[in-house]
N, C-alpha and C positions, 0 to 999 in steps of 0.2 A: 890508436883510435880512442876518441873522449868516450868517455862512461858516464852515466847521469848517478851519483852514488848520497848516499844517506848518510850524516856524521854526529857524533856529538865531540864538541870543541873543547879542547883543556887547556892548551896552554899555548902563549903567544911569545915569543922572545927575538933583539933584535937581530938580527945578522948582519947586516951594515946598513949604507948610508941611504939606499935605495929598497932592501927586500926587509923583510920578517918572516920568520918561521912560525906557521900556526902546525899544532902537536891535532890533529881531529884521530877520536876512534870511528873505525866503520867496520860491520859487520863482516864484510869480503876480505880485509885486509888488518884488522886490528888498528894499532894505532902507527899514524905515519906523518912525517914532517909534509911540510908543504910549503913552500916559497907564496908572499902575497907580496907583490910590486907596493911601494909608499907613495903613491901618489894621491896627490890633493883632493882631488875628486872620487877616489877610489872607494866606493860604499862595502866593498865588504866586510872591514872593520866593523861596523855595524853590526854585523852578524855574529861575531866572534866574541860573544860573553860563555864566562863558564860555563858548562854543563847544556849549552842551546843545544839546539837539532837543528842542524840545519841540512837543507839537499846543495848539490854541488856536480860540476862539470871535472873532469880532470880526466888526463891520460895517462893511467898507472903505469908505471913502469920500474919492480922492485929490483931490478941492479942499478939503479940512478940512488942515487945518495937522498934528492929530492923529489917530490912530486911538484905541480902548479896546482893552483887552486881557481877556479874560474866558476861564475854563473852562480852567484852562490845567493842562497835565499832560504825563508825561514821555511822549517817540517812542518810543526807546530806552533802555534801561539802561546806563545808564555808570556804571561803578563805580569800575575801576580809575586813569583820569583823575581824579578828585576824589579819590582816598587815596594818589596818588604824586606827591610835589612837584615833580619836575621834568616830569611830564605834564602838570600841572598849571600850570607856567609855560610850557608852550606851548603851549597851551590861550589863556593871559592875553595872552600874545602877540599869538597868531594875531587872535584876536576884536578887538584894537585894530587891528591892522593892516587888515585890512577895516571896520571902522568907518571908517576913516580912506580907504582908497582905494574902498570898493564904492559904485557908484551909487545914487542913489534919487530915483525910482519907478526901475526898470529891470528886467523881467520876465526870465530867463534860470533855466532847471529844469536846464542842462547844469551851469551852474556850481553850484547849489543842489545839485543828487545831488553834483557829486564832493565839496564839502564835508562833505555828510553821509558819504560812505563815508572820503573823509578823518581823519575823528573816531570815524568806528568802526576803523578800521585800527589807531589810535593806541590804541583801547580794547585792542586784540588782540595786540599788538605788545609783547617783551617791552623792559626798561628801553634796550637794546643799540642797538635802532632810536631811543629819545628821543632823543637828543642832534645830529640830525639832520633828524628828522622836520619840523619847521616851514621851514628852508631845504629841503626837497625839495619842499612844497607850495608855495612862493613860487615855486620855478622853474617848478612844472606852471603854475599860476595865469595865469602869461604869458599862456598861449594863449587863456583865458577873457576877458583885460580887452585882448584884440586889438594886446599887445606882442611878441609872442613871438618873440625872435630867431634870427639866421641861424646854425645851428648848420656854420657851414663850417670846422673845424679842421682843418688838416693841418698838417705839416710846415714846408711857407714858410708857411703865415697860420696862426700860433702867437699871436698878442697878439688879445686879446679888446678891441674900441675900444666901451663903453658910448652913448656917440653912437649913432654908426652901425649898431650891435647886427647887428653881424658882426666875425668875426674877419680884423686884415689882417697883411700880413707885415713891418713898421716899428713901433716904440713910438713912440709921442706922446705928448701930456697927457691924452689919453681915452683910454689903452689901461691896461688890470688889468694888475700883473705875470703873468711867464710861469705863474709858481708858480700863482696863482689861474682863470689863463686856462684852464688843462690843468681844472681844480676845476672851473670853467662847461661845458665840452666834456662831462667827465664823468657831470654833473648832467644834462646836458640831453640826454646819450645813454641813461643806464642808469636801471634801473629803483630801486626802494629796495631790495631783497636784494641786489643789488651794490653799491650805493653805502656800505654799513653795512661791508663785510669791506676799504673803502679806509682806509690809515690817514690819519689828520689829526688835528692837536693843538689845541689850542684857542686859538692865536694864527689855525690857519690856518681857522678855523671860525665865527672874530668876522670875521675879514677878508672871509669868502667870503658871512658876510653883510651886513655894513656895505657890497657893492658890489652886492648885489641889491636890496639897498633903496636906494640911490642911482641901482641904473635905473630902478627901478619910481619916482621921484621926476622923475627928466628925461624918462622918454616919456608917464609920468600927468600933468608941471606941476602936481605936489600938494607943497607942505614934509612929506614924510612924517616927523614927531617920535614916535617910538614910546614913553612912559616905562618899558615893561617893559619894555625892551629892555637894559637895566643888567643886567636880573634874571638875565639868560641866562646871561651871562657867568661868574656865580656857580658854574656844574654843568657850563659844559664839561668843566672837565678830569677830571669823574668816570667820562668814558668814554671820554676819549682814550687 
């Protein structure tokens, strides 16, 4: 029996000469492959940019390898993410990097709302918040994919040790410099209207997330290889 179900779209790839596999998360079922036919006229392509919402038709069925994709049309309007390129590569971003770590089948609606409020934030949010925006959602995200670290900074426990995802008061081989350590404390205390008016350059903005994706890699035991992850690099410094 079709279900009318709510998604946001990550990733698209071929499978031969007729189907493609679009990758959607939904709330009911986490994230799940879905066969879309190639045909000429076929508008749902349309629909399948990173990170959209879109609503959709399909008849679940989790011992098939595949699901179908049918009736597919926009949640929301996003505008301004699809006509500003650096929204627009965080958008690119974001959608690989949960392709890459979200489970599937794995049913969870906490983590499917905040994504969607996530992407509309970013729709509302003027350019000031982009350049940040995706490393603040990787730190919220901790708490969803049941990582989320011991925000203990003080004074003596000033080094942030990725291991042990707490802060202790010795550098080792698993501890961030201090510079970056104060950056994780910060992140994972304040909200994003604060964290936009901290300054950071865009040396310190690759670093702060070259080390969030290296935990989210040691406590997932995922190789997390991002390819848009070059892209980023490109526009930090447009709003450092």
């Amino acid at each position: 029996m079709k279900q009318e179900l709510e998604g946001i779209f990550l990733k698209k790839i071929h499978y031969n000469d007729s189907l493609q596999i679009a990758y959607i998360l939904t709330a009911e079922y986490g994230t799940l492959p879905f066969l879309v036919r190639n045909k000429r006229k076929n508008n749902i392509f349309a629909y399948l940019i990173p990170m959209s919402i879109i609503k959709f038709q399909s008849n679940i069925r989790l011992n098939k390898d595949f699901q179908y994709l049918e009736s597919v049309h926009s949640s929301d309007i996003i505008i301004s993410i699809y006509e500003n390129i650096h929204k627009l590569n965080i958008v690119q971003f974001f959608a690989e990097f949960l392709y890459i770590i979200s489970p599937y089948p794995h049913s969870d609606k906490r983590l499917f709302n905040f994504l969607k409020n996530w992407v509309l934030q970013l729709e509302q949010h003027p350019n000031s918040y982009t350049s940040i925006w995706h490393i603040y959602g990787l730190f919220k995200l901790t708490m969803f994919f049941g990582i989320e670290p011991h925000n203990n900074f003080s004074e003596k426990n000033c080094f942030f040790d990725i291991v042990q995802a707490q802060y202790i008061y010795e550098k080792n081989s698993n501890t961030l410099s201090k510079e970056i350590s104060v950056l994780w404390y910060k992140f994972l205390s304040h909200d994003i209207d604060l964290l936009v008016s901290i300054p950071m350059n865009k040396e310190q903005k690759h670093k702060l997330l070259n080390s969030i994706i290296n935990y989210y890699s040691i406590h997932s035991q995922i190789n997390i290889n991002i390819k848009s992850l070059s892209v980023l690099k490109e526009f930090y410094s447009v709003y450092s």
